[in-house]
Backbone as ProteinMPNN parsed JSONL, in Angstrom:
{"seq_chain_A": "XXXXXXXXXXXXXXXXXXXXXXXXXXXXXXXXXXXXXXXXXXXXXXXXXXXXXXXXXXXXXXXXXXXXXXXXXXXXXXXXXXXXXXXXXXXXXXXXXXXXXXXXXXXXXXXXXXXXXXXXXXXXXXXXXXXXXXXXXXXXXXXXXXXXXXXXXXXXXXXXXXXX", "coords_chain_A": {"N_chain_A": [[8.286, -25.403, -10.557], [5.793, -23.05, -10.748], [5.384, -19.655, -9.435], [2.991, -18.495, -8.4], [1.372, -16.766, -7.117], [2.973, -15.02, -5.516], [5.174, -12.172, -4.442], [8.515, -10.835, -3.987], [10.074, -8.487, -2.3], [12.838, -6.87, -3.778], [15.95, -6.183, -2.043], [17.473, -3.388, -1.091], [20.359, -1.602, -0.393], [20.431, 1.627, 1.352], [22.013, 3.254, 0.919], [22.596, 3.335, -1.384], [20.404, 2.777, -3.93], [20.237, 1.831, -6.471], [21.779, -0.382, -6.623], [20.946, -3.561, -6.333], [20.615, -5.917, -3.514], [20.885, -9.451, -2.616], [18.065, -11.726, -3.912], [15.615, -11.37, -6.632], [12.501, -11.975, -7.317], [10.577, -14.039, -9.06], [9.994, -12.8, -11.25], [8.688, -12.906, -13.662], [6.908, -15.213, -13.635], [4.188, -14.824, -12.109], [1.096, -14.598, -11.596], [-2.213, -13.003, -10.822], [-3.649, -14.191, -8.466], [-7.75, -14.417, -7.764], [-9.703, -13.58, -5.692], [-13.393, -13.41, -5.686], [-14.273, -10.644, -6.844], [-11.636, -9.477, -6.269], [-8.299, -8.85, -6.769], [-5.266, -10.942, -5.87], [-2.315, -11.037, -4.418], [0.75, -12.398, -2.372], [2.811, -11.12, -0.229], [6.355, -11.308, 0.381], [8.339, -9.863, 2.757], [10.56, -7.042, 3.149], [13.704, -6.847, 4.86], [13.641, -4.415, 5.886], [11.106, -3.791, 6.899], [9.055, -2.675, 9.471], [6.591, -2.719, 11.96], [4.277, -0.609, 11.177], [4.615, 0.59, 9.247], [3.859, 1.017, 5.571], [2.856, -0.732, 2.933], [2.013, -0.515, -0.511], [0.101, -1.032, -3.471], [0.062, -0.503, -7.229], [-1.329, -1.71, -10.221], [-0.779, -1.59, -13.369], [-2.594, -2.023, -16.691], [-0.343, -2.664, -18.912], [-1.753, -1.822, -21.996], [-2.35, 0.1, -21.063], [-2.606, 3.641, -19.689], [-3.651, 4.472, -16.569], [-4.174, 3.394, -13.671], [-5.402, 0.377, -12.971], [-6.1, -1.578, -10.71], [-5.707, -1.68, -7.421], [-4.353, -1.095, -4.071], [-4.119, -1.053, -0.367], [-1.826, -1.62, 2.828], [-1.335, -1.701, 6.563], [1.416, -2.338, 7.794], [1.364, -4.669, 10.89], [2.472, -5.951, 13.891], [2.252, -8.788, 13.75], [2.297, -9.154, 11.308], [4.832, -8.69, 10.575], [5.934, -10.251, 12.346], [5.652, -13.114, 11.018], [6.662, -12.212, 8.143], [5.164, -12.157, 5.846], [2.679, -11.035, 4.106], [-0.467, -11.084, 2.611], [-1.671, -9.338, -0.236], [-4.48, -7.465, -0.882], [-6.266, -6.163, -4.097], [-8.125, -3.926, -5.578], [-10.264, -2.873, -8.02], [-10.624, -2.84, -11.415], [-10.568, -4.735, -14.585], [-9.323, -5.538, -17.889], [-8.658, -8.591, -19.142], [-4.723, -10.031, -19.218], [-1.532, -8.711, -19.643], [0.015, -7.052, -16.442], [1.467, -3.802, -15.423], [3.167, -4.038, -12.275], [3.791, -2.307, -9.619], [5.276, -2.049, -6.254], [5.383, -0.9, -3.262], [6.751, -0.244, -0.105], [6.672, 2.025, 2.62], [7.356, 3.896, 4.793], [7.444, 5.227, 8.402], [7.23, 8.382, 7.764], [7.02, 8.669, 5.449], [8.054, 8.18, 3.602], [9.69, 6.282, 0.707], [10.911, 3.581, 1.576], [11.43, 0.926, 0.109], [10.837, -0.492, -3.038], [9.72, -2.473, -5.238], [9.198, -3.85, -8.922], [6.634, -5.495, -10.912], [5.851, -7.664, -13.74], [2.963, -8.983, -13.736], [0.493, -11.035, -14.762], [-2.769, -11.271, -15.672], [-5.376, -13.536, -15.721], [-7.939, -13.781, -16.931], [-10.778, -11.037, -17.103], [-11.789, -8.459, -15.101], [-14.645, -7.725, -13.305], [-15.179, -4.419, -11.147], [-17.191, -3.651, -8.158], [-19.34, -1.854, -8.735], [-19.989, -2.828, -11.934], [-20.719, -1.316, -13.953], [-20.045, 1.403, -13.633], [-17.153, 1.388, -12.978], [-16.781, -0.107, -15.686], [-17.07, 2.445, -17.378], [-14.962, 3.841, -16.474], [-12.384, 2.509, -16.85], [-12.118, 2.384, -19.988], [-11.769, 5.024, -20.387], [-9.13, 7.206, -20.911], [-7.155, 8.295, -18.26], [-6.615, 11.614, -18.692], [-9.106, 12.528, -19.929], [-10.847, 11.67, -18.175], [-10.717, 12.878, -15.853], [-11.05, 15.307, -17.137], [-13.743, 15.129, -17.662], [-14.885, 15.015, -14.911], [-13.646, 17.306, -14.119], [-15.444, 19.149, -15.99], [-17.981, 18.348, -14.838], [-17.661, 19.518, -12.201], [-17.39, 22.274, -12.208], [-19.688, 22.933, -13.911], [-21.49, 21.956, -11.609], [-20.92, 24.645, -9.844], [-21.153, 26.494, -11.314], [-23.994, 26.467, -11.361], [-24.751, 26.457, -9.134], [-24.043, 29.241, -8.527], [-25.749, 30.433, -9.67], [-27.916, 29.649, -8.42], [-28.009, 31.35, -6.32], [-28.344, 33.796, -7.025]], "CA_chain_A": [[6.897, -24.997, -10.426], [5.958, -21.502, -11.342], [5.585, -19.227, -8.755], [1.873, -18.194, -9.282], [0.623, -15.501, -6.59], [4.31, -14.362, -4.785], [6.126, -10.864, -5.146], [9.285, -10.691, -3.388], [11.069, -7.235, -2.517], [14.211, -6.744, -4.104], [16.264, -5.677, -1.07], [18.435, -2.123, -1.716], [20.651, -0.745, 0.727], [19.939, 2.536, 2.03], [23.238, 4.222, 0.397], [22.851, 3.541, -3.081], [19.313, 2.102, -4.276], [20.505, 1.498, -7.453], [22.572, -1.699, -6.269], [20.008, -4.544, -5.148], [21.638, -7.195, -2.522], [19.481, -10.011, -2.575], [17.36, -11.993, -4.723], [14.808, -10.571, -6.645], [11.577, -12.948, -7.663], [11.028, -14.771, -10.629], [8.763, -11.65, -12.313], [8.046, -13.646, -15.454], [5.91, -16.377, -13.717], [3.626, -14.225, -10.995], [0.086, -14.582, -11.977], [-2.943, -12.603, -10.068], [-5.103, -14.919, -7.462], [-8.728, -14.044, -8.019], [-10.882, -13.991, -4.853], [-14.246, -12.934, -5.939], [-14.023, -9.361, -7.587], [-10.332, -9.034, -6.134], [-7.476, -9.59, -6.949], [-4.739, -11.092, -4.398], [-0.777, -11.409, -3.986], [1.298, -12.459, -1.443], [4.111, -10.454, -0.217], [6.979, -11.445, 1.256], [8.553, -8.677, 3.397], [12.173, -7.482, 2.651], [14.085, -6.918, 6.105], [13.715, -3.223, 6.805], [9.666, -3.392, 7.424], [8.799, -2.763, 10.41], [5.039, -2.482, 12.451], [3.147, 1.119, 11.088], [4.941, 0.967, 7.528], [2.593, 0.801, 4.625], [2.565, -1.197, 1.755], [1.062, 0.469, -1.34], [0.329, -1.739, -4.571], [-0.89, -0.826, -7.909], [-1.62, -2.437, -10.962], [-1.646, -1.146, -14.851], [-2.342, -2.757, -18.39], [0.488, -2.477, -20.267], [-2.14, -1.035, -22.814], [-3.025, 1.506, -20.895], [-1.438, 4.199, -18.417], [-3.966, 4.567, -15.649], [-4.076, 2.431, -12.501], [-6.413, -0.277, -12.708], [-6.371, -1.775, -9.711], [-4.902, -0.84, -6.637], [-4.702, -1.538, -2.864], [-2.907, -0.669, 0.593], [-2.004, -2.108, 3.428], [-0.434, -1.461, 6.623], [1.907, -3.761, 8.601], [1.535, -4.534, 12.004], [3.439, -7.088, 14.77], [1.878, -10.46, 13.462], [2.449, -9.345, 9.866], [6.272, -8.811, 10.629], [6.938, -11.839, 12.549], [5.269, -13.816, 9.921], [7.718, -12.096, 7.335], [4.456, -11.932, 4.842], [0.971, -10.646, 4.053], [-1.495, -10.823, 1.588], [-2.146, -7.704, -0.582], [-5.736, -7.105, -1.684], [-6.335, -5.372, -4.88], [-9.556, -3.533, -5.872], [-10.306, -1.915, -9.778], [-11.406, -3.425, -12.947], [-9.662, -4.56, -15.574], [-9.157, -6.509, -18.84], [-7.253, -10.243, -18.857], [-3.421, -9.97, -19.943], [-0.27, -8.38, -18.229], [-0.211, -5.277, -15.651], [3.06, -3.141, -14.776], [3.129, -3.888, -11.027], [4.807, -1.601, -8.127], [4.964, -2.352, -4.588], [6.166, 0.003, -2.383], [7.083, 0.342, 1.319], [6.234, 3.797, 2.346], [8.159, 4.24, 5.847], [6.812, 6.369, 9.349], [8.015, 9.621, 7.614], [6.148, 8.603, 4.524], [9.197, 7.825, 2.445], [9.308, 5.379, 0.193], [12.11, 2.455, 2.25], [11.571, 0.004, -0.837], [10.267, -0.518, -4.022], [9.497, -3.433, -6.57], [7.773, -3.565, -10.326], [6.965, -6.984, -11.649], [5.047, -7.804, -15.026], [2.11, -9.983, -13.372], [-0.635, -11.739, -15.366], [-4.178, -11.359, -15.32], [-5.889, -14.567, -17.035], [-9.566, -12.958, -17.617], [-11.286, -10.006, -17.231], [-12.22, -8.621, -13.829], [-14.815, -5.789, -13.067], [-15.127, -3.88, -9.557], [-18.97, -4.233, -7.862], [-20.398, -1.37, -10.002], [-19.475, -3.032, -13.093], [-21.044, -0.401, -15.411], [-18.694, 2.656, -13.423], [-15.985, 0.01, -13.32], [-15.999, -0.399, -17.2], [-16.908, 2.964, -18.259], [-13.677, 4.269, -15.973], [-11.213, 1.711, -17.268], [-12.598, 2.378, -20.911], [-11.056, 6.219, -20.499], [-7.897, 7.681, -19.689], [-6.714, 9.27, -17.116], [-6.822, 12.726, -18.572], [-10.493, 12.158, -20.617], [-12.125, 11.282, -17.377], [-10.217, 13.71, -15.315], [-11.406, 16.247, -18.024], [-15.318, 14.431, -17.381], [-14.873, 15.36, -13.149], [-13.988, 18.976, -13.604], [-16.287, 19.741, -16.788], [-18.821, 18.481, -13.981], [-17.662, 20.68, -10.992], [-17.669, 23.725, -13.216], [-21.685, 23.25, -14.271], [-22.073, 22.201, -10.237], [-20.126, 25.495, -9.171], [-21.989, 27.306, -11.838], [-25.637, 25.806, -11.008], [-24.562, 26.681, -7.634], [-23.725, 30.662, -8.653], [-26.866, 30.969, -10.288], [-29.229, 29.746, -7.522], [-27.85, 32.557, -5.481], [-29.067, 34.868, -7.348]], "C_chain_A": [[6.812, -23.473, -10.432], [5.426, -21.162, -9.888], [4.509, -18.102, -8.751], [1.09, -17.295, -8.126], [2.114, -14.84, -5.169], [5.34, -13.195, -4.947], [7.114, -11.259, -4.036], [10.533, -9.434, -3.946], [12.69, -7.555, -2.522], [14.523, -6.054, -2.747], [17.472, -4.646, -1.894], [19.101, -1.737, 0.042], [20.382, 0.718, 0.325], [20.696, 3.893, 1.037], [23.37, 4.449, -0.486], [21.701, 2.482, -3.37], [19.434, 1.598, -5.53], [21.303, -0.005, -7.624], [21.553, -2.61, -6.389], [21.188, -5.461, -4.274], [20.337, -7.818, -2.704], [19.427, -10.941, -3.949], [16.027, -11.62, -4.989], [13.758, -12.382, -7.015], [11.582, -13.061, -8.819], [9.775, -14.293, -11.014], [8.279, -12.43, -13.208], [7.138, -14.327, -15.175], [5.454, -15.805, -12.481], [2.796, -13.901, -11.99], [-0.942, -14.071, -10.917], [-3.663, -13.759, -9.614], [-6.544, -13.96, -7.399], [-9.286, -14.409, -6.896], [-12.173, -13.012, -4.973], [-13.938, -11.881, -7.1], [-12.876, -8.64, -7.396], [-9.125, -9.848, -6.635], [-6.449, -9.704, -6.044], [-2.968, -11.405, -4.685], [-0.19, -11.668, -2.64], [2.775, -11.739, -1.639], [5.143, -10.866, 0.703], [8.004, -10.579, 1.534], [10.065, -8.341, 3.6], [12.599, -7.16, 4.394], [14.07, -5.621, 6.829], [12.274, -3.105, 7.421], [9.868, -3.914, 8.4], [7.184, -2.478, 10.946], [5.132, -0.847, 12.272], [3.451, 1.09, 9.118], [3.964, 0.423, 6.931], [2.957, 0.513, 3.444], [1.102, -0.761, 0.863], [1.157, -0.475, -3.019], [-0.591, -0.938, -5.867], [-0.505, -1.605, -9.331], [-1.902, -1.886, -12.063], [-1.53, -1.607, -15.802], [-1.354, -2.055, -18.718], [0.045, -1.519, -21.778], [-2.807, 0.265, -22.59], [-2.138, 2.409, -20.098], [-2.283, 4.779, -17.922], [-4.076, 3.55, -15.289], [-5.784, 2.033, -12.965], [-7.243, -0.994, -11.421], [-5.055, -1.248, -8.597], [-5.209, -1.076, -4.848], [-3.576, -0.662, -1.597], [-3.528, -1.336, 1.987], [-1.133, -1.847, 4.677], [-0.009, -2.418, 7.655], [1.613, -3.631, 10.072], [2.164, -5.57, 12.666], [3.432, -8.328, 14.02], [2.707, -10.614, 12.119], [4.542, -9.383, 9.911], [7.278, -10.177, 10.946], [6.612, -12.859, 11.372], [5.857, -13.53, 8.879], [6.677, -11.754, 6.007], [3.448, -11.59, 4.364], [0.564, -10.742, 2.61], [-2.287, -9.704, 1.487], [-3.508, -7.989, -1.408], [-5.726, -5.851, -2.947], [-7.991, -4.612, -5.447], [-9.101, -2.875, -7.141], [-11.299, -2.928, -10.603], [-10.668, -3.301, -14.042], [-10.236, -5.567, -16.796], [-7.837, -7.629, -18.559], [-5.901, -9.329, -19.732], [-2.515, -9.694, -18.905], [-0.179, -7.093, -18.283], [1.456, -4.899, -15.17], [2.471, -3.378, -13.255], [3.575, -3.315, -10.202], [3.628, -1.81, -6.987], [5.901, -1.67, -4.015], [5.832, 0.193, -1.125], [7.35, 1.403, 1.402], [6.637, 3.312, 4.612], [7.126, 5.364, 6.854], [6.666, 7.906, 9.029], [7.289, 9.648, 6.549], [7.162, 8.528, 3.14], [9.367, 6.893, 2.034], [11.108, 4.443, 0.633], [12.603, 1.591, 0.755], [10.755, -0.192, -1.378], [10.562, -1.268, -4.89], [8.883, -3.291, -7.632], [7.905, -4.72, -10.821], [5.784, -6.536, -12.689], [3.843, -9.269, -14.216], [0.921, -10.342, -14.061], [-1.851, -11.646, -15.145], [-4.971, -12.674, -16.44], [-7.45, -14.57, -17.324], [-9.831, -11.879, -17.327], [-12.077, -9.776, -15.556], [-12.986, -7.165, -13.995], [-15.399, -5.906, -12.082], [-17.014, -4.902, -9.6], [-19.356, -3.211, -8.844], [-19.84, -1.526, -11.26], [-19.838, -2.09, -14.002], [-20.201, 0.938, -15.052], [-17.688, 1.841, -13.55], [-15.387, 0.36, -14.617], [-16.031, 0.902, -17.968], [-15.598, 4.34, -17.97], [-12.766, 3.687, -17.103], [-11.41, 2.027, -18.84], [-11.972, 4.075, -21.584], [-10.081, 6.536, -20.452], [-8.246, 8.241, -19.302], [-7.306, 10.914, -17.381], [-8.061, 13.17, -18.87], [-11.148, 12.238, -18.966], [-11.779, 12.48, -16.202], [-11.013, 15.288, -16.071], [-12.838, 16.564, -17.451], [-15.751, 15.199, -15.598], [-14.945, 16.84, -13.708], [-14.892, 20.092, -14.305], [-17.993, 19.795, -15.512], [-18.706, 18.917, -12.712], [-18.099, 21.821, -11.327], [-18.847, 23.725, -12.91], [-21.805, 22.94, -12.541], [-21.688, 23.4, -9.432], [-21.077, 26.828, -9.798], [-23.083, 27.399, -11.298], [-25.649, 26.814, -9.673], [-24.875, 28.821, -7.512], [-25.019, 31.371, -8.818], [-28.383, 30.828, -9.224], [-28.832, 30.709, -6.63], [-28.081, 33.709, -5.21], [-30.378, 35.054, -7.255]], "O_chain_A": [[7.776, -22.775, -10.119], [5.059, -22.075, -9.148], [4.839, -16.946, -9.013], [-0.095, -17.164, -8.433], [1.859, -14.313, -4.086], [6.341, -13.4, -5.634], [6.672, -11.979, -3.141], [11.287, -9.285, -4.907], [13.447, -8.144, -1.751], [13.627, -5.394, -2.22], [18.137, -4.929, -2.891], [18.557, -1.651, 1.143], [20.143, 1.024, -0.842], [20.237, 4.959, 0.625], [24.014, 5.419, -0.886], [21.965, 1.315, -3.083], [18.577, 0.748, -5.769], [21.357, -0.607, -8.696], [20.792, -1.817, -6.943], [22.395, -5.545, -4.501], [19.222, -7.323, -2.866], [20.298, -10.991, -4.816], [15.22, -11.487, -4.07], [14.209, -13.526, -6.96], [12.297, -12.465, -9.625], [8.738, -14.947, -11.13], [7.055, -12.402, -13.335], [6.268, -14.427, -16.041], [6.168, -16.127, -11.531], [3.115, -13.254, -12.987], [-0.725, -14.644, -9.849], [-4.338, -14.343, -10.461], [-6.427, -12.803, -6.995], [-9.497, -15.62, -6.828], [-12.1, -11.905, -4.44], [-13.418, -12.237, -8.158], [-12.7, -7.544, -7.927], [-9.002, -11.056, -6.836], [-6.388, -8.766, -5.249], [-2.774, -12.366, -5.429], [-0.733, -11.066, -1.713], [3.556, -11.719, -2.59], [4.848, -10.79, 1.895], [8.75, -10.391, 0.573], [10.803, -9.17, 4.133], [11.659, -7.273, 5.181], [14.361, -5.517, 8.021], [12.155, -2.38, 8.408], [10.449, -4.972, 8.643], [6.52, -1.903, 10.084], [5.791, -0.051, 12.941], [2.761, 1.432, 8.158], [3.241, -0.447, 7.415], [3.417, 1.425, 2.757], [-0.091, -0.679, 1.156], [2.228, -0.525, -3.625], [-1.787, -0.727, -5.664], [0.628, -2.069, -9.457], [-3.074, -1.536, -12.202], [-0.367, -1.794, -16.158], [-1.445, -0.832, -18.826], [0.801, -0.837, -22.47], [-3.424, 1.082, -23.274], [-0.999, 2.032, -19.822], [-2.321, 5.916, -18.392], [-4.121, 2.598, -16.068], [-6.792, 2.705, -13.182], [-8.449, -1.008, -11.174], [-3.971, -0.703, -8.81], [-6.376, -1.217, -4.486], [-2.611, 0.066, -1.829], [-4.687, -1.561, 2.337], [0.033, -1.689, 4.315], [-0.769, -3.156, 8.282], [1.607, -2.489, 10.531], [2.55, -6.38, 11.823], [4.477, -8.881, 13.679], [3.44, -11.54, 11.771], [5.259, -10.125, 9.24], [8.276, -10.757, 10.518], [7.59, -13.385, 10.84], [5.85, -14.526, 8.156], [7.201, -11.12, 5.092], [3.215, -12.675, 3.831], [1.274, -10.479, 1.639], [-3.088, -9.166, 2.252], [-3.536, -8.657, -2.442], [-5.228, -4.747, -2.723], [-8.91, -5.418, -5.596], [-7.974, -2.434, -7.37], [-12.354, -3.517, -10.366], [-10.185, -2.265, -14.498], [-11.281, -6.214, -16.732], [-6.71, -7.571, -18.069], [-5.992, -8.391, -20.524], [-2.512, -10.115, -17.748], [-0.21, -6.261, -19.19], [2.325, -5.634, -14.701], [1.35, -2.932, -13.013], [4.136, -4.214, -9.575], [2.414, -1.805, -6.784], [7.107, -1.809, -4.223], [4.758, 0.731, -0.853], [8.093, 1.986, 0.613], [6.056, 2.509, 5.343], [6.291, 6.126, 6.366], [6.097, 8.654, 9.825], [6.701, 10.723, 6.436], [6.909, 8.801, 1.966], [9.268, 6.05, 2.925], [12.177, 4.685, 0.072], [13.76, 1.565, 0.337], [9.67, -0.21, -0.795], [11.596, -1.035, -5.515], [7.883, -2.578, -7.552], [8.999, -5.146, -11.19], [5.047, -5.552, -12.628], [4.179, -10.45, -14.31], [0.071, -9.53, -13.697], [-2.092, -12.098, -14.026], [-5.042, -12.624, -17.667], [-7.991, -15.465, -17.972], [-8.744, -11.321, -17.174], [-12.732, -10.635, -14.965], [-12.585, -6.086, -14.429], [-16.053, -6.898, -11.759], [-17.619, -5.785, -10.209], [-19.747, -3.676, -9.915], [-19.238, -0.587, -11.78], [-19.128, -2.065, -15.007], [-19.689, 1.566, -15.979], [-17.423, 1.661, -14.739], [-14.278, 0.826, -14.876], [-15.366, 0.966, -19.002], [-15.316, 5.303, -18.683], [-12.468, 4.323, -18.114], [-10.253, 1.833, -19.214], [-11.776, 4.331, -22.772], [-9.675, 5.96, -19.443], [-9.3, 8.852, -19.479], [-8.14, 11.45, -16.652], [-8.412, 14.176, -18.255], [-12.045, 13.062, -18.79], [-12.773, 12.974, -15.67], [-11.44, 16.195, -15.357], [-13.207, 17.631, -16.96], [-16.802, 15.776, -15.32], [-15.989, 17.488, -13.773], [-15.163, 21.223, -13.901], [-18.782, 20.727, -15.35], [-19.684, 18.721, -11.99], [-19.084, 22.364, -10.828], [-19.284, 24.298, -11.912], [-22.339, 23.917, -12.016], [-22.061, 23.345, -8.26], [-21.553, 27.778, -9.175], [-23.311, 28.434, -10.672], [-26.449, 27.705, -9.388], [-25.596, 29.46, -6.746], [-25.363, 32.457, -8.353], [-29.418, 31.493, -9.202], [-29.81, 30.905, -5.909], [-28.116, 34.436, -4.217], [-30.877, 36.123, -7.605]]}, "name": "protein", "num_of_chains": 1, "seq": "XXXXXXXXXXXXXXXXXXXXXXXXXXXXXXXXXXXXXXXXXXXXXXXXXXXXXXXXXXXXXXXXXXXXXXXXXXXXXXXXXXXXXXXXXXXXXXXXXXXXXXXXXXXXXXXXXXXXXXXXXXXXXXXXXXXXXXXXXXXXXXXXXXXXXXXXXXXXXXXXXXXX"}
């Protein structure tokens, strides 16, 4: 049976991250759970998390290279003994398959452990303001980045000029 909303962290020792120990998950068949306008995974928690660490997920088309969706979360007692949590995702995307990383981000803010699976999207999802939503995801990164500071400028300007 496929294995249809479950990431599981590759475990690395400490000394050489390049090793794994462990078993990693079966990447190929991890499909997104849709609740409402999110999207949802379950994580199950490799053995160094501990209560404060923060799980950090995001999510990008394959055809694109900005983050589509994207979430965080951070652990506390229950979530430890329980060994697993469910990661919420927020964005907007198109159906198909997203590069995934999940990363444990440590008290210190260092990244403990880190996964990337190929996970599935099987339709089309957009945030609540679907019309910013689609005409984000519809840009890159540097285009819309471009869009923000062309409009600081004229508000910095605007700004210069009523001063006078």
């Amino acid at each position: 049976m496929p294995n249809t909303r479950t990431i599981q962290f590759e475990l690395y020792t400490h000394t050489d991250p390049l090793f794994p120990i462990g078993k990693a998950s079966a990447l190929d068949e991890i499909v997104f759970d849709t609740q409402g306008e999110e999207l949802v995974l379950d994580c199950l928690l490799p053995s160094d998390a501990v209560s404060g660490n923060k799980l950090i997920i995001t999510a990008t088309h394959l055809d694109a290279r900005y983050v589509n969706f994207s979430g965080r979360l951070q652990l506390d007692d229950m979530d430890i003994m329980r060994g697993s949590v469910e990661l919420i995702l927020q964005g907007s995307g198109q159906a198909g398959s997203y590069m995934t990383q999940l990363s444990l981000i440590g008290d210190t803010g260092g990244v403990k452990n880190i996964v990337d699976a190929q996970v599935e999207l099987t339709h089309p999802l957009h945030g609540k303001d679907t019309v910013e939503q689609s005409s984000k995801s519809n840009q890159p990164f540097f285009k819309t980045l471009s869009t923000k500071l062309s409009e600081l400028k004229n508000d910095v300007l605007n700004g210069l000029a009523l001063q006078r």
